[in-house]
C-alpha positions as CSV (number, residue, x, y, z in Angstrom):
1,X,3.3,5.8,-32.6
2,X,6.1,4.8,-30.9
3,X,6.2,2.6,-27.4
4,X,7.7,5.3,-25.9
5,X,5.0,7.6,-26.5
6,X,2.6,5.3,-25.4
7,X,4.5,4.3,-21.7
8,X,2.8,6.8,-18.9
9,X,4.8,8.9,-17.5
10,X,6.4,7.8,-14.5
11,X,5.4,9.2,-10.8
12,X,7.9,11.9,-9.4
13,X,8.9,11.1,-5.7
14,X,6.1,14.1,-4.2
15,X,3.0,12.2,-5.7
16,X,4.3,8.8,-4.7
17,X,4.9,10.4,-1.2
18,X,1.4,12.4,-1.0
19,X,-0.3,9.2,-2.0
20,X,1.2,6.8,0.1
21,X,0.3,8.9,3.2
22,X,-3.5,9.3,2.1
23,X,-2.9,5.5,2.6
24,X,-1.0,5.4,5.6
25,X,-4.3,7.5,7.0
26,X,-6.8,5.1,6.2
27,X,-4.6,1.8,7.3
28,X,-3.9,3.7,10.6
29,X,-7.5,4.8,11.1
30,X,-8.4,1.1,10.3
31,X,-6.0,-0.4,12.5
32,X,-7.0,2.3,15.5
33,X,-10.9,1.8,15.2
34,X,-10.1,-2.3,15.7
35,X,-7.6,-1.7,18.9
36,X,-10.1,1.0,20.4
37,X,-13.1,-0.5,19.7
38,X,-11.5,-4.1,20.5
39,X,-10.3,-2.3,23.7
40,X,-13.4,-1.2,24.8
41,X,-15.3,-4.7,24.1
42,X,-12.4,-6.1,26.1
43,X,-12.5,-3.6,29.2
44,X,-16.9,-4.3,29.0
45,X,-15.6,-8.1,29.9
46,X,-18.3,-11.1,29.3
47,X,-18.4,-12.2,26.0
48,X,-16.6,-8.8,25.5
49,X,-13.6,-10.2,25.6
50,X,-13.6,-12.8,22.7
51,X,-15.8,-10.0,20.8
52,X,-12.2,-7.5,21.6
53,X,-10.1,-9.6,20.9
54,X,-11.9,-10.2,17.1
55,X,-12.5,-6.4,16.5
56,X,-8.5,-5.7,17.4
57,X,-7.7,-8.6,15.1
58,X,-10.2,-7.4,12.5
59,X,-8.4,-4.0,12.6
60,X,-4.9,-5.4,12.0
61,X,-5.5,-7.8,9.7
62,X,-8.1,-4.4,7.6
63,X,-5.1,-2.9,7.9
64,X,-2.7,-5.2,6.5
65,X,-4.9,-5.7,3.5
66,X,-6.1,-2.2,3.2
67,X,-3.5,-1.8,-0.1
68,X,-3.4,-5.0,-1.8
69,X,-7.5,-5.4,-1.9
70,X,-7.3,-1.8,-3.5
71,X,-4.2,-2.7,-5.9
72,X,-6.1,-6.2,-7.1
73,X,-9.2,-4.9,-8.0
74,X,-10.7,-5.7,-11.4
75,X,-10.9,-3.4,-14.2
76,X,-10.3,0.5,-14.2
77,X,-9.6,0.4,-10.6
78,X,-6.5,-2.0,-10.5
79,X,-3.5,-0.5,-9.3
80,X,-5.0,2.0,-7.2
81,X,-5.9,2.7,-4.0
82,X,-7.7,6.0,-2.5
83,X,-4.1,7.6,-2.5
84,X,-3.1,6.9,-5.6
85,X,-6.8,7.5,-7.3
86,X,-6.3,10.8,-5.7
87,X,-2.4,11.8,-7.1
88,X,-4.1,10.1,-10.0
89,X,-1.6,7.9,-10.0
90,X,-1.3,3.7,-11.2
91,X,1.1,0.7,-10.1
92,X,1.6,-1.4,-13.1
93,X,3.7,-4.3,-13.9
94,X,6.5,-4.4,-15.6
95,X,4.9,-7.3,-18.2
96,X,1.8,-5.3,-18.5
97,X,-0.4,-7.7,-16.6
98,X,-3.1,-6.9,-13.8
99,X,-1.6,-6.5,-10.3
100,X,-2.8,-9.3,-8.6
101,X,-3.6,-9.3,-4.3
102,X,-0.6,-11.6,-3.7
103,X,1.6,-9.0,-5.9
104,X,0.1,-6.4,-3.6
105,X,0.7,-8.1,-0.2
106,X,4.6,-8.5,-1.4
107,X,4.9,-5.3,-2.4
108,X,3.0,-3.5,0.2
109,X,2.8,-5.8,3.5
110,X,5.9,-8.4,2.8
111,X,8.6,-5.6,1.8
112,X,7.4,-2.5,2.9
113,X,5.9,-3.4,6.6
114,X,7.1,-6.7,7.4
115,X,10.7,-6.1,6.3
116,X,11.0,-2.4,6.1
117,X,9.4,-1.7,9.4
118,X,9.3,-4.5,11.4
119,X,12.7,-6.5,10.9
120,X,15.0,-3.4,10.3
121,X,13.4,-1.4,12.3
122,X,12.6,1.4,10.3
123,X,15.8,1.8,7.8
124,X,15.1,0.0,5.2
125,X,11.6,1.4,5.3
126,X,13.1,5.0,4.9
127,X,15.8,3.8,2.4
128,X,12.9,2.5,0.3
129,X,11.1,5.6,0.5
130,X,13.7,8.0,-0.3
131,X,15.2,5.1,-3.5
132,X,13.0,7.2,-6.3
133,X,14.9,10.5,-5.5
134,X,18.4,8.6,-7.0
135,X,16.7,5.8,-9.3
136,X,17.0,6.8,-13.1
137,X,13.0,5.5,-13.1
138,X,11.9,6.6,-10.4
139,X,11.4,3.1,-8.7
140,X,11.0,2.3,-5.3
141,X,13.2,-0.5,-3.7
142,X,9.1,-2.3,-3.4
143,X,8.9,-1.3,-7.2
144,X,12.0,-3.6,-8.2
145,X,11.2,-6.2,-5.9
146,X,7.3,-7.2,-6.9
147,X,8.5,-6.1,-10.9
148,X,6.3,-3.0,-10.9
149,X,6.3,0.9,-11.2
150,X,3.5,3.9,-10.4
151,X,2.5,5.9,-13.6
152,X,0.5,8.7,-14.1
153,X,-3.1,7.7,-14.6
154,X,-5.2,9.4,-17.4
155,X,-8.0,10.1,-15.0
């Protein structure tokens, strides 16, 4: 058989899309149950406070590493999170190795959120997401940066 026939399928630009906003859903209900239930602790006052300010931190920081825990995981469940499991989709690197959580936090905190949200503002976060559409293999500006792509998964 050749290598070719072997290579998933690459994911089209609607299941990358579909999946990353299952994501985006659970991150953002992370993130809202640590500033809520931070805020709530905080207004109680007391010892409220230092317990608000750990659950707000405790909901960023889930938040952050919502993706890359999922990514990292060992065995059948490495490169996917809920999202992807659920396009039945994969990130896999381009040398064939596990994706590792430091692979994940570049690809999904370092470029995406960190540089495509929060120090352009937005632009390269929507130029990123719209790259697939024009790449020849369907890569992601995240993909070529952390060496990876999203396949079809067989389950």
């Amino acid at each position: 058989m050749s290598p070719e026939a072997q290579t998933p399928a690459t994911a089209d630009w609607g299941e990358r899309t579909g999946a990353a906003l299952v994501d985006l859903t659970i991150a953002s209900f992370v993130f809202l149950v640590g500033i809520v239930a931070g805020s709530v602790a905080i207004v109680a006052g007391g010892w409220g406070i230092a317990l608000g300010v750990v659950l707000i931190l405790a909901g960023i920081g889930g938040a952050v590493v919502y993706a890359p825990l999922m990514l990292s995981r060992k065995g059948a469940g490495n490169g996917r999170t809920v999202g992807k499991r659920a396009a039945k989709l994969r990130v896999v690197r381009d040398d064939g190795e596990p994706i590792t959580f430091w692979l994940g936090m570049l690809r999904e905190f370092v470029v995406k959120q960190l540089f495509g949200i929060v120090v352009t503002g937005g632009l390269f976060w929507l130029v990123d997401s719209l790259w697939p559409l024009f790449d020849d293999r369907d890569r992601a500006v995240h993909d070529m940066v952390a060496e990876t792509h999203v396949v079809k998964a067989e389950d």
